[in-house]
C-alpha positions as CSV (number, residue, x, y, z in Angstrom):
1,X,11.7,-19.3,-1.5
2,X,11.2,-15.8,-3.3
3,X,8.7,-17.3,-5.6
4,X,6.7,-18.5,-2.7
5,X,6.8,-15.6,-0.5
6,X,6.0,-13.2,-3.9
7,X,3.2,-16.1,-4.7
8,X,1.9,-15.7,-1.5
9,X,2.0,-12.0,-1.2
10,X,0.4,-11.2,-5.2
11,X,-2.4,-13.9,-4.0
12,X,-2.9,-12.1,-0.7
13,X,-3.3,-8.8,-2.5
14,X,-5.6,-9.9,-4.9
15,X,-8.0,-11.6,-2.5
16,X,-8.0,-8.6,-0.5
17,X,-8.3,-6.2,-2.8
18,X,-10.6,-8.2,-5.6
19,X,-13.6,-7.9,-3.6
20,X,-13.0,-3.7,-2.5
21,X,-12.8,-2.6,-6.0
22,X,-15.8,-4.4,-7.0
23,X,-17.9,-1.9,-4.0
24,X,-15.2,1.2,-4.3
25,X,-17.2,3.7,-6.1
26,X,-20.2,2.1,-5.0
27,X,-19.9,2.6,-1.7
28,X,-17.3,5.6,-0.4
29,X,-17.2,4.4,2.6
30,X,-16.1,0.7,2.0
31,X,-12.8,2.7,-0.1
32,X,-12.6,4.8,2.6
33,X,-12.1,2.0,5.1
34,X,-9.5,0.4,2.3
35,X,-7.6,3.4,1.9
36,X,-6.9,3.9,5.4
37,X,-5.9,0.2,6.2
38,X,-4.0,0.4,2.8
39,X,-2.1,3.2,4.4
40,X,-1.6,1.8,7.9
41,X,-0.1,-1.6,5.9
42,X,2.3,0.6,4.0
43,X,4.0,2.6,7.6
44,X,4.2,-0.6,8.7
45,X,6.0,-2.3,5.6
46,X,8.1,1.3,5.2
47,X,9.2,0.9,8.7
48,X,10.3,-2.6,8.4
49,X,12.3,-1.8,4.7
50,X,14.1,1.2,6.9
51,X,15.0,-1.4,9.3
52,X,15.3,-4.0,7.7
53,X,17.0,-3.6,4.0
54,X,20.0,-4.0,2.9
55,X,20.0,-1.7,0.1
56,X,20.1,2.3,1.4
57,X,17.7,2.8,-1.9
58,X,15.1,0.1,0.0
59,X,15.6,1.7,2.9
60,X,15.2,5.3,1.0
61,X,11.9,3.5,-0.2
62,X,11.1,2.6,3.3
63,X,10.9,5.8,4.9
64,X,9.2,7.9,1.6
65,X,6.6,4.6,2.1
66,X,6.2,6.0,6.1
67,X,6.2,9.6,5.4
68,X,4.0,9.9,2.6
69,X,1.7,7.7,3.7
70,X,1.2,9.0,7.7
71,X,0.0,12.1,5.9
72,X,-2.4,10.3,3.5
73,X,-2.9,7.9,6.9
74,X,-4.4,11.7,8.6
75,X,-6.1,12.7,5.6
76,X,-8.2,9.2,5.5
77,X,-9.1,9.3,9.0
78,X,-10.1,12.9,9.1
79,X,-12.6,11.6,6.2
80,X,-14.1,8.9,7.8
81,X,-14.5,11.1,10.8
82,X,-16.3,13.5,8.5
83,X,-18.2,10.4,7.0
84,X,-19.4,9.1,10.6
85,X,-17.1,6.3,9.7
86,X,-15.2,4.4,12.9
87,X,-11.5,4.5,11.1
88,X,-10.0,1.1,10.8
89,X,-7.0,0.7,13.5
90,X,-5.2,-2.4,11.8
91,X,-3.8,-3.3,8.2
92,X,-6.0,-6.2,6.5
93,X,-4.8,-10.0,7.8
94,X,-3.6,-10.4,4.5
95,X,-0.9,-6.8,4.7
96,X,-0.6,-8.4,8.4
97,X,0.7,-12.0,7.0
98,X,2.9,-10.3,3.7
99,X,4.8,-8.1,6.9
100,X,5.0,-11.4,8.8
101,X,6.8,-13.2,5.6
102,X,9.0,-9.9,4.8
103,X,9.6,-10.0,8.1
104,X,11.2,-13.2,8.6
105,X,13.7,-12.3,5.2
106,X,17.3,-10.0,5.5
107,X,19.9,-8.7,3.5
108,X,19.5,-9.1,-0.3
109,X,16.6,-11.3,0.1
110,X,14.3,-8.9,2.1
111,X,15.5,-5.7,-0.4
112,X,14.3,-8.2,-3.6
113,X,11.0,-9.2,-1.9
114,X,10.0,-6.0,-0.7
115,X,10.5,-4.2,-3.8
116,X,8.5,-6.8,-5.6
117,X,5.8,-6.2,-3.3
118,X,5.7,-2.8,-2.8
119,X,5.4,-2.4,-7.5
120,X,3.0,-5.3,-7.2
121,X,0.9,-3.0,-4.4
122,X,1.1,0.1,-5.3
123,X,-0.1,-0.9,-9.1
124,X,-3.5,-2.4,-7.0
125,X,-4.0,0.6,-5.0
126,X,-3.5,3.0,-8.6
127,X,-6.0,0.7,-9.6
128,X,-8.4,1.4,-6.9
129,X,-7.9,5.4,-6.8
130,X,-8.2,6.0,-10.4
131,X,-11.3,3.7,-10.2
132,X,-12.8,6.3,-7.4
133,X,-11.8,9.4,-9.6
134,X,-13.4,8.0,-12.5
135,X,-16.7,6.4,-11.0
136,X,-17.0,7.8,-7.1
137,X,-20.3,9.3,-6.1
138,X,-18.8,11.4,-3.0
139,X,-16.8,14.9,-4.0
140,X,-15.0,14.4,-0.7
141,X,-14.0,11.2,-1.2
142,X,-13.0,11.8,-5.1
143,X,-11.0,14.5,-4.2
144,X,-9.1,12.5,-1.6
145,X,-8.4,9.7,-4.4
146,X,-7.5,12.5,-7.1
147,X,-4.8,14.2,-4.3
148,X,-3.4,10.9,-3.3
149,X,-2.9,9.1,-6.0
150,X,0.2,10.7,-8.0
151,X,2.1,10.3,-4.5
152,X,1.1,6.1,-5.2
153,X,2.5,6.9,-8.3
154,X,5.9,8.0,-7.5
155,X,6.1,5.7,-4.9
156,X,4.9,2.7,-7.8
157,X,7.9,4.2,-10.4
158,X,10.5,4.8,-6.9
159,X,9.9,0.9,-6.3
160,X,9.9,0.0,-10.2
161,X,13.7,1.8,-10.6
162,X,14.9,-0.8,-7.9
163,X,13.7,-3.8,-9.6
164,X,16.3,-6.1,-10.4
165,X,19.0,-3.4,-8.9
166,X,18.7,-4.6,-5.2
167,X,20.3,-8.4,-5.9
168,X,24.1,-9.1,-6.5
């Protein structure tokens, strides 16, 4: 069942993600878009770790997940407001269905799925924001990728220190 459920959350990650980092620092507005679903998908997967997890640690991971990212959440949107951009209201389907399969997991189980996905994530969206640092053509937007991405970061080493730790 974990492999499954990790399977299916890596492949749902890649496919969504594949196709954005081809057009992030071609086109600002497509990252910005990503960024702020990206963010919206992590308060929701934070919220259901504090909820769900076993592990105080996961939980710990949980609620840095929501905080840290409602404030990177507000700086995205006040971007795309900046940009003309109509901020996305909703994760991707594929955040929605990897919340939908952590969701149905407890205890031990939930704690070692969600720290897999949360490394496997966060080292895709590190990807992406060093990507826009190196090769984005709006300052704005750079500067966004350049302040948020050491907080993805210490979320990606937080999540990579409770790897193999969360499981009897």
């Amino acid at each position: 069942m974990k492999t499954m459920i990790a399977a299916a959350c890596a492949i749902g990650l890649v496919v969504a993600l594949s196709g954005v980092q081809a057009n992030a620092a071609e086109d600002p507005a497509d990252f910005v878009k990503t960024a702020i679903r990206g963010n919206i998908a992590e308060i929701q997967m934070g919220e259901l770790a504090e909820k769900k997890a076993k592990n105080p640690r996961v939980q710990e991971l949980g609620k840095t997940l929501v905080n840290d990212h409602q404030k990177a959440k507000a700086q995205s949107v006040e971007l795309a407001k900046d940009m003309k951009i109509d901020p996305p209201t909703k994760p991707t389907e594929d955040a929605k269905e990897t919340h939908d399969l952590l969701a149905k997991l407890s205890g031990e189980k939930f704690d070692e799925e969600f720290v897999e996905v949360a490394v496997k994530d966060h080292k895709k969206d590190i990807d992406l924001y060093s990507e826009q640092i190196e090769d984005g053509r709006n300052k704005k937007v750079v500067e966004y990728a350049r302040k948020t991405l050491p907080v993805l970061e210490k979320h990606l080493a937080f999540a990579q220190k409770l790897e193999g730790k969360v499981s009897n």
